[in-house]
C-alpha positions as CSV (number, residue, x, y, z in Angstrom):
1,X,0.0,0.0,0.0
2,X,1.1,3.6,-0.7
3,X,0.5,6.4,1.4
4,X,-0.8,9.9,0.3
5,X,2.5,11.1,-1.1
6,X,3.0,7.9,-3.0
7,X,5.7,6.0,-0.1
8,X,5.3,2.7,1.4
9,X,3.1,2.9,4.3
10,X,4.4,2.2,7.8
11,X,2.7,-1.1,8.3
12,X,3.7,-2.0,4.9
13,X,7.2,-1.2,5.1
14,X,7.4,-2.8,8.8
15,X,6.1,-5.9,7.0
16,X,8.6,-5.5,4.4
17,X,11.6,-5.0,6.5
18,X,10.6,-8.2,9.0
19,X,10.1,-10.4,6.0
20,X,13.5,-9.3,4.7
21,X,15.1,-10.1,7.7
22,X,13.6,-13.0,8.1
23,X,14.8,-13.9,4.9
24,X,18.4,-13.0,5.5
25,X,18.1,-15.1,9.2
26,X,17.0,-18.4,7.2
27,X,19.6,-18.2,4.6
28,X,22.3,-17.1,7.7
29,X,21.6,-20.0,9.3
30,X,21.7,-22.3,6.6
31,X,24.9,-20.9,5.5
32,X,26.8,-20.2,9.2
33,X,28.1,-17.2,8.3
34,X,30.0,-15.2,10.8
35,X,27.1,-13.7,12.6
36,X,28.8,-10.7,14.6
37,X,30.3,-9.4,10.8
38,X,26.1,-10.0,9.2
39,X,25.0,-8.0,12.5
40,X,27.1,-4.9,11.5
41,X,26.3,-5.3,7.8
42,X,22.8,-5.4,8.9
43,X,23.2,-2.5,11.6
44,X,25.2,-0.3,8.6
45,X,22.4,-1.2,5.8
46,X,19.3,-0.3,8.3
47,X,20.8,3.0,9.5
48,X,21.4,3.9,5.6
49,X,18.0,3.0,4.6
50,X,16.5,5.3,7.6
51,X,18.1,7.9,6.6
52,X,17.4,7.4,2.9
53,X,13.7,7.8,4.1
54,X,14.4,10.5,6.5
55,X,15.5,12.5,2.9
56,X,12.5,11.2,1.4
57,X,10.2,12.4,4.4
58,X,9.0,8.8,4.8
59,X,8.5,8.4,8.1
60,X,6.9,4.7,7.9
61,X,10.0,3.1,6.7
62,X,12.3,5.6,9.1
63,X,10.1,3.4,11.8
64,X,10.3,0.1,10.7
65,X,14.2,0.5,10.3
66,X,14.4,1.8,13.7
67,X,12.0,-1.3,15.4
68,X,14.3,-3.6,13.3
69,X,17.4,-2.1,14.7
70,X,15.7,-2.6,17.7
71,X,14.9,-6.1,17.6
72,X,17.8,-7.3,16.2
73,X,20.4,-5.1,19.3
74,X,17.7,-5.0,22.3
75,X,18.6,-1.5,22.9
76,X,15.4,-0.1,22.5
77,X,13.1,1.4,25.0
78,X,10.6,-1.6,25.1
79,X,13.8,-4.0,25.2
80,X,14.5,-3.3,28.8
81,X,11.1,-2.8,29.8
82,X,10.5,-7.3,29.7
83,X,8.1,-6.9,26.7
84,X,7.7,-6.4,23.2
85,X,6.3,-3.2,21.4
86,X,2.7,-2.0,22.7
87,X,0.2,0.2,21.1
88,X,-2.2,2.1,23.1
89,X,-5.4,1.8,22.9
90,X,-7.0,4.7,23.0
């Protein structure tokens, strides 16, 4: 789905990004590739790509880089809190 201004939408490009990684964890683990060198390439590549959409004022894929980053470092704000990411329900 595109938004308004014709970029991916958040939950899209959260989706994207997760299946993606997902992707890259299967073939990682069928491979056994040095996994300390992949985390950095993946840390380097997710930074890039948020600010790529920073530029591009697409704030859906700025968030779905920064919950990846999350995810995959546990440095997050959720991460130390014992639980995974919450929405409100208003």
């Amino acid at each position: 789905m595109r938004d308004k201004r014709g970029g991916v939408s958040r939950a899209q490009g959260y989706k994207l990004v997760k299946r993606a990684w997902a992707q890259i964890k299967d073939d990682i683990d069928e491979t056994g590739i040095d996994r300390q060198e992949l985390l950095s390439w993946a840390i380097q590549t997710l930074i890039t790509a948020s600010g790529q959409a920073m530029k591009q004022k697409n704030p859906g894929v700025v968030v779905s880089c920064i919950r990846q980053l999350d995810h995959m470092t546990g440095t997050g704000y959720n991460s130390h809190r014992g639980y995974g990411f919450h929405r409100r329900l208003h």
